[in-house]
VOVEXLUM-472628 format. One record per residue (C-alpha): residue in one letter; residue number from 1; x, y, z. Coordinates in steps of 0.001 Angstrom, whole numbers. Layout:
<mimis>
<resn:A | resi:NUM | px:X | py:Y | pz:Z>
...
</mimis>
This chain:
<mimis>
<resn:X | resi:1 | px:200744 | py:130256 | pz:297521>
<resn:X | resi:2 | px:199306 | py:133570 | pz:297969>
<resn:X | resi:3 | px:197119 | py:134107 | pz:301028>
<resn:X | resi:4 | px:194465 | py:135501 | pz:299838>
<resn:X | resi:5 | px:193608 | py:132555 | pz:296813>
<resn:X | resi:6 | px:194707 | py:130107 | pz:299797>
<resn:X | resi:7 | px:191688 | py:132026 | pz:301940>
<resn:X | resi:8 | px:189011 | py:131865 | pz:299017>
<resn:X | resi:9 | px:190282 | py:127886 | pz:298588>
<resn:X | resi:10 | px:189331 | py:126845 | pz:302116>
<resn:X | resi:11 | px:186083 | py:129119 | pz:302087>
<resn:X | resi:12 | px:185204 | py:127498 | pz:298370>
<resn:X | resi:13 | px:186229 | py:123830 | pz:300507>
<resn:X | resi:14 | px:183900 | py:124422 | pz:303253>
<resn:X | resi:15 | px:181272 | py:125720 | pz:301294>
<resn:X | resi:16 | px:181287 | py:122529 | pz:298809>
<resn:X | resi:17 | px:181805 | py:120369 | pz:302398>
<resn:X | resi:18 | px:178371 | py:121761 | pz:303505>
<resn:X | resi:19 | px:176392 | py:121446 | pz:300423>
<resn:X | resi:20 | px:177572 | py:117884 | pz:300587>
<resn:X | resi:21 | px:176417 | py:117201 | pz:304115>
<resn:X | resi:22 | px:172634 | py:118533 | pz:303933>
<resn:X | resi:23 | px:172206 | py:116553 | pz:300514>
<resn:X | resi:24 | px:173332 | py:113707 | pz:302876>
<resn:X | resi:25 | px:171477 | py:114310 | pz:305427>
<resn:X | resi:26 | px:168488 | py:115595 | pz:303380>
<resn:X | resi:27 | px:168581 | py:112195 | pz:301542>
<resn:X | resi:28 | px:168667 | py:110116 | pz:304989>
<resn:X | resi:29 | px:165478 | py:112122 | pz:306287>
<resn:X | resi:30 | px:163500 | py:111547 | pz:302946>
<resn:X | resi:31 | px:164547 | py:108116 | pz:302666>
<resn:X | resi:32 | px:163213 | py:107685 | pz:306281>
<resn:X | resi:33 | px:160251 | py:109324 | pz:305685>
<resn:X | resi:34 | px:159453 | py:107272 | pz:302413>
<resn:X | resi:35 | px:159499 | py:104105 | pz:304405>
<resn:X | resi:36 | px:157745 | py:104813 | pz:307605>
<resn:X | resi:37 | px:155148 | py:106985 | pz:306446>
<resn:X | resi:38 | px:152918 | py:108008 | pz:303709>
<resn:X | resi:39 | px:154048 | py:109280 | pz:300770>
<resn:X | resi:40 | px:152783 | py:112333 | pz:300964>
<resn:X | resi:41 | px:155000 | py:112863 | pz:303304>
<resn:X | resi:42 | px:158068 | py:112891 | pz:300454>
<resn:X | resi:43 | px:156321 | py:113290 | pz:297485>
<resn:X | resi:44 | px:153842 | py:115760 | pz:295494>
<resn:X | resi:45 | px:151855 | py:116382 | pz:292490>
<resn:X | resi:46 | px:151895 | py:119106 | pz:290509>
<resn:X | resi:47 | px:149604 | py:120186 | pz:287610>
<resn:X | resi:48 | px:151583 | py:121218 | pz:284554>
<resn:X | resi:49 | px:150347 | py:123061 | pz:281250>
<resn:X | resi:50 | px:151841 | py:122575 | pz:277696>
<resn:X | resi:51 | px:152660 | py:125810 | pz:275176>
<resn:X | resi:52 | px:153821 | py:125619 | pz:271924>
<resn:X | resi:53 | px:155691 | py:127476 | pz:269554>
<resn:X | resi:54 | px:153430 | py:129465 | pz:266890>
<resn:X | resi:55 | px:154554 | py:132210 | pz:264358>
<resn:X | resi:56 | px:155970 | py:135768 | pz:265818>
<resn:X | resi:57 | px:157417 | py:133758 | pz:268691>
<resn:X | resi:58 | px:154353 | py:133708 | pz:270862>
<resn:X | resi:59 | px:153025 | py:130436 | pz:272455>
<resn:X | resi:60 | px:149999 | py:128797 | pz:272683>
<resn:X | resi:61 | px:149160 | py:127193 | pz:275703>
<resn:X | resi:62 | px:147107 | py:124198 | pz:275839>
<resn:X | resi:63 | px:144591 | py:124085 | pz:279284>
<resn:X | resi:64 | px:142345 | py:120837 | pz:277926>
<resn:X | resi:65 | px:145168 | py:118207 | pz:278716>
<resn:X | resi:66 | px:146693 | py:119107 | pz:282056>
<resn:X | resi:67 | px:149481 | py:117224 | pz:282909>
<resn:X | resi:68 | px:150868 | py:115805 | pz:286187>
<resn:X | resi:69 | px:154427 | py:116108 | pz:287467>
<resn:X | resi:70 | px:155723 | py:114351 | pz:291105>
<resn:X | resi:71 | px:158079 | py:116216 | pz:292687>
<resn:X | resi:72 | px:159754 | py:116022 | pz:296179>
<resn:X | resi:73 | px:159414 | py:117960 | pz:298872>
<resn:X | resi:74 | px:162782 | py:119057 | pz:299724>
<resn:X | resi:75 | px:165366 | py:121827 | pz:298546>
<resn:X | resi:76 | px:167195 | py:119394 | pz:296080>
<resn:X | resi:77 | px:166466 | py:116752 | pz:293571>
<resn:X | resi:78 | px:165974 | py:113444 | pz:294889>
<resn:X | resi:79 | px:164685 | py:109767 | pz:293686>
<resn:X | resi:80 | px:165212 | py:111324 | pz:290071>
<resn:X | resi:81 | px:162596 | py:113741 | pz:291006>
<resn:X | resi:82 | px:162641 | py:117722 | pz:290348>
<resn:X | resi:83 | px:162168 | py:119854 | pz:293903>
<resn:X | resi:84 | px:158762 | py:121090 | pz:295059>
<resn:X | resi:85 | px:160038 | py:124389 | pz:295236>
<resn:X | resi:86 | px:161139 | py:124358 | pz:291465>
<resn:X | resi:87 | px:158106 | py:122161 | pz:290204>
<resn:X | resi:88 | px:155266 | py:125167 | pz:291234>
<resn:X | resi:89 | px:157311 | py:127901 | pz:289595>
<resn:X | resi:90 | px:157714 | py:125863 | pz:286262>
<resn:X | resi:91 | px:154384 | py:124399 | pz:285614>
<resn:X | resi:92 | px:154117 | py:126108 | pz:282124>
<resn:X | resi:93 | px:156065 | py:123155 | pz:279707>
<resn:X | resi:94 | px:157412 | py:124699 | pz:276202>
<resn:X | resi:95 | px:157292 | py:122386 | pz:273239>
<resn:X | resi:96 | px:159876 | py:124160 | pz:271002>
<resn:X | resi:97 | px:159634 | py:123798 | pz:267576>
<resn:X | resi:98 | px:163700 | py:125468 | pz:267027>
<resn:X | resi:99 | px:165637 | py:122793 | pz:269752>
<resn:X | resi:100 | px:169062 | py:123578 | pz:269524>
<resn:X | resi:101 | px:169583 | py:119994 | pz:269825>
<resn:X | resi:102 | px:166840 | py:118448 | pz:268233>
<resn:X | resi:103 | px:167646 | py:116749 | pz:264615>
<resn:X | resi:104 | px:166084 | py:118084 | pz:261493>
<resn:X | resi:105 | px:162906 | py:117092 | pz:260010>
<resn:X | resi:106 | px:163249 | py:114304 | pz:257884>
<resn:X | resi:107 | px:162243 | py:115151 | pz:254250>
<resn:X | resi:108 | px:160162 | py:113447 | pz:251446>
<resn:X | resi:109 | px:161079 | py:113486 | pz:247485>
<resn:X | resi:110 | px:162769 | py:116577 | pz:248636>
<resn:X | resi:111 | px:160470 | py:118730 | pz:250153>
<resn:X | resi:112 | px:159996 | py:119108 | pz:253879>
<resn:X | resi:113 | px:157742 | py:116922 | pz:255868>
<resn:X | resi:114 | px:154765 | py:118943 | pz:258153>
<resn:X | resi:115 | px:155482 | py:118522 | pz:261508>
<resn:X | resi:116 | px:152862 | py:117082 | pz:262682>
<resn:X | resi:117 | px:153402 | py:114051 | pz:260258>
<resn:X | resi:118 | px:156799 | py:113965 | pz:262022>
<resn:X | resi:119 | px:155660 | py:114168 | pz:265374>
<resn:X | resi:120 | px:153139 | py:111395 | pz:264268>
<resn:X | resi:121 | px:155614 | py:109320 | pz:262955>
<resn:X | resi:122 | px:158086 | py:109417 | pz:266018>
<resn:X | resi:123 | px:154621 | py:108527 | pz:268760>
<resn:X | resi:124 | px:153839 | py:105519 | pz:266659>
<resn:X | resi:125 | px:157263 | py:104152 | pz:266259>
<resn:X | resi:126 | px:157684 | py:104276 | pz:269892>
<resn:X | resi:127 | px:154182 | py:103176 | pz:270953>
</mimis>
């Protein structure tokens, strides 16, 4: 093997190695602090905004139903909960009306169905 792609092998190695051991060791400290203190200790709220999709490409944010997001404090995700760090510089939430993965509108007698009737439709069926 050539020893230069040997050199970047061990460096890529250690480098994954290390990553691995402060998510360990970050994970023991939070669990720790999640049972023998307060959970503010671990855990934080954040206030998030909604904006949606309107003609042109713009958004319109929505301020009258502020929503709240926990997060933990620590550099990476943890109990199935996004970072601190990440959380306050992503409080804005887009609702997209053009998912890439998101299935077409169902239609009726042929035509399109609004939206919102679909967006109705799906909150009642799961509610």
């Amino acid at each position: 093997m050539n020893p230069l792609l040997k050199m970047i092998w061990r460096w890529t190695l250690l480098l994954a190695l290390l990553v691995a051991l402060v998510y360990a060791g970050e994970d023991l400290l939070l669990r720790y602090r999640r049972a023998h203190g307060p959970a503010s200790a671990v855990f934080d709220r954040i206030t998030t905004y909604e904006a949606g999709e309107v003609k042109g490409g713009k958004l319109e944010f929505y301020f009258d139903q502020p929503g709240v997001e926990l997060c933990v404090r620590a550099l990476f995700p943890h109990f199935g909960d996004t970072p601190c760090w990440y959380a306050r510089r992503h409080t804005i939430k887009v609702l997209s009306r053009s998912h890439p993965f998101a299935p077409p509108p169902p239609h009726a007698n042929g035509r399109p169905v609004p939206l919102a009737v679909f967006t109705a439709r799906v909150v009642r069926s799961w509610n």
